[in-house]
C-alpha angles and dihedrals in degrees: 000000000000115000110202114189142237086026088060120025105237090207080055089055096042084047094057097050094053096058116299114141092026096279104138104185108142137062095187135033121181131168145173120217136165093231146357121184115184095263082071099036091047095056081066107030098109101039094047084052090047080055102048082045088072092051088252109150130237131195122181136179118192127195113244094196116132100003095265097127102090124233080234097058091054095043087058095052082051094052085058084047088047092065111017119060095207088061113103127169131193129181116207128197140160120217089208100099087211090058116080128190093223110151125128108198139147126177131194125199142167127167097303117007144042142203123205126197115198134189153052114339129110125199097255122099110267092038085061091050136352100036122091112258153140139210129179115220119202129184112213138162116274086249099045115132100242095040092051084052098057101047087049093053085046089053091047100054087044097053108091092191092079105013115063098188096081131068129187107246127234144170092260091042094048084056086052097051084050099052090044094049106243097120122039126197120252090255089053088054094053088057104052086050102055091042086060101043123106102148094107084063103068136056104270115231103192144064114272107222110224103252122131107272092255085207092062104037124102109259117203081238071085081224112115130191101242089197076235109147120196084233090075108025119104109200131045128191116209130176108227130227102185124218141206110007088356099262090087124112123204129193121190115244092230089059091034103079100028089057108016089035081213089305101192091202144034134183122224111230095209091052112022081232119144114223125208118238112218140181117221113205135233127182117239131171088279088047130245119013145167111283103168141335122228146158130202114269115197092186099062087068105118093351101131096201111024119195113185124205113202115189121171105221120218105246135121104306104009107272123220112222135173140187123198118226130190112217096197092052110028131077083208097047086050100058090039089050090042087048091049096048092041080072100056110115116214097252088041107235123240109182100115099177089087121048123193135176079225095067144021113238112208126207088223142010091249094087089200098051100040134092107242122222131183131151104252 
């Protein structure tokens, strides 16, 4: 049996042999992948439920390597463990950076036979059904050499007792990948992409399948990459914390230069005053460097939940300004603030290399202690 995608669908395929059609063959299905986002675990979602119904039994690993399996995607394998007892889950991941978790294997059993599927799909969504790719199916007995090889391979890398790359996910220790960075949500990932993409910049010099551009669809997360860059955006929201004797206003480095584009002064639309930008400094191993940017804010003073706008205005040059808001005594501070916590992921979002109007980047995971920011 050979699957070759994008002509056939391999999340059709999976489907179907847990079930679809009617056809009922296996009691078991395990299988080892690098990564798996919810796009992917969502084209067999159903059908995987439909299987653990029957009391059939499931068991997955996922790769954790380059943090491109979403906090989403694994949340969705722990809702099935949530309500079916034959549902288990392992993440596996080698601290070794030379060393990648990079199989693609799925194995169906029942009491006397098996069927293997073999290749080069990963459980994403475009690894189930618009990338190329191809995967070989074979049918052998139960007791066959190089079945009884695989599912003892599969038992070994899920075993935690000897291998100490793999861990038994739960609901705690998903949290705990996700504070220590090894798994992003989808949103974080976006972002990461599009900072590193530079491929719309250059002449392209081969054929475009016709697949849906995956960066730009909707995804069920309910978060969407806009294709909005901080370089061209002209407002920005951010929720204040103020500083020193609370009219300060801080800006992270890593947002200072992508929106202000190390602006060195900024008017007040309330006043008509022009504030000063400057850097404060901080040592490191290479010696000083840039630790914020900030200006002095008069309006701040006595304000209890500050939301700034900041607009750049088109004269000649281009002209920063800001308005202070406050959120707990403004119609207008509310909705801005509405609009800025509306944005918050689940899991916030701290990349803050890569600004959008779709999502709210925070400065820190701690919501309330951190400063918001989000393209108006």
């Amino acid at each position: 049996m050979l699957i070759v995608q994008p002509e056939e669908s391999f999340s059709d395929c999976l489907c179907k042999e847990l079930g679809g059609g009617g056809r009922q063959q296996w009691l078991a299905f395990e299988f080892a992948v690098a990564w798996a986002n919810q796009a992917g675990v969502d084209k067999v979602f159903r059908s995987v439920e439909q299987f653990l119904s029957r009391n059939n039994r499931v068991r997955a690993i996922l790769g954790l390597d380059f943090s491109s399996t979403s906090y989403e995607g694994l949340s969705r394998f722990l809702d099935l463990e949530d309500r079916y007892a034959g549902m288990e889950t392992y993440v596996f991941h080698d601290e070794n950076r030379s060393c990648t978790f990079h199989p693609k294997v799925f194995l169906f059993s029942n009491d006397s036979e098996a069927r293997l599927f073999v290749g080069s799909n990963n459980m994403t969504g475009a690894g189930m059904d618009t990338n190329i790719e191809m995967t070989v199916g074979i049918t052998r007995p139960l007791d066959d050499a190089d079945i009884k090889k695989v599912g003892g391979i599969l038992e070994r890398w899920r075993n935690e007792e000897s291998e100490n790359r793999v861990k038994r996910l739960s609901r705690k220790f998903l949290e705990h990948l996700s504070s220590a960075g090894y798994v992003r949500t989808e949103a974080e990932i976006r972002c990461q992409r599009s900072e590193a993409d530079y491929v719309q910049s250059r002449s392209p010099l081969f054929g475009r399948s016709k697949a849906a551009d995956r960066d730009n669809a909707n995804t069920s997360s309910g978060v969407h990459s806009s294709g909005e860059h901080a370089s061209s955006a002209n407002e920005l929201l951010m929720r204040v914390r103020p500083r020193r004797d609370g009219t300060q206003l801080q800006i992270s480095m890593r947002i200072y230069p992508i929106f202000f584009k190390d602006a060195k002064h900024v008017i007040s639309l309330e006043t008509g005053q022009r504030q000063r930008i400057g850097v404060s400094m901080r040592d490191s191993p290479n010696g000083r460097i840039p630790n914020t940017a900030r200006f002095e804010a008069p309006e701040l003073e006595g304000v209890r939940n500050p939301i700034a706008l900041f607009k750049w205005v088109e004269e000649s040059p281009k002209v920063l300004t800001y308005q202070i808001f406050d959120a707990d005594d403004n119609a207008d501070g509310a909705r801005l603030y509405k609009k800025l916590y509306e944005g918050i992921s689940r899991v916030p979002i701290t990349h803050l290399e890569s600004l959008s109007a779709e999502y709210t980047v925070l400065s820190k995971r701690d919501r309330d202690a951190a400063q918001w920011y989000r393209l108006h």
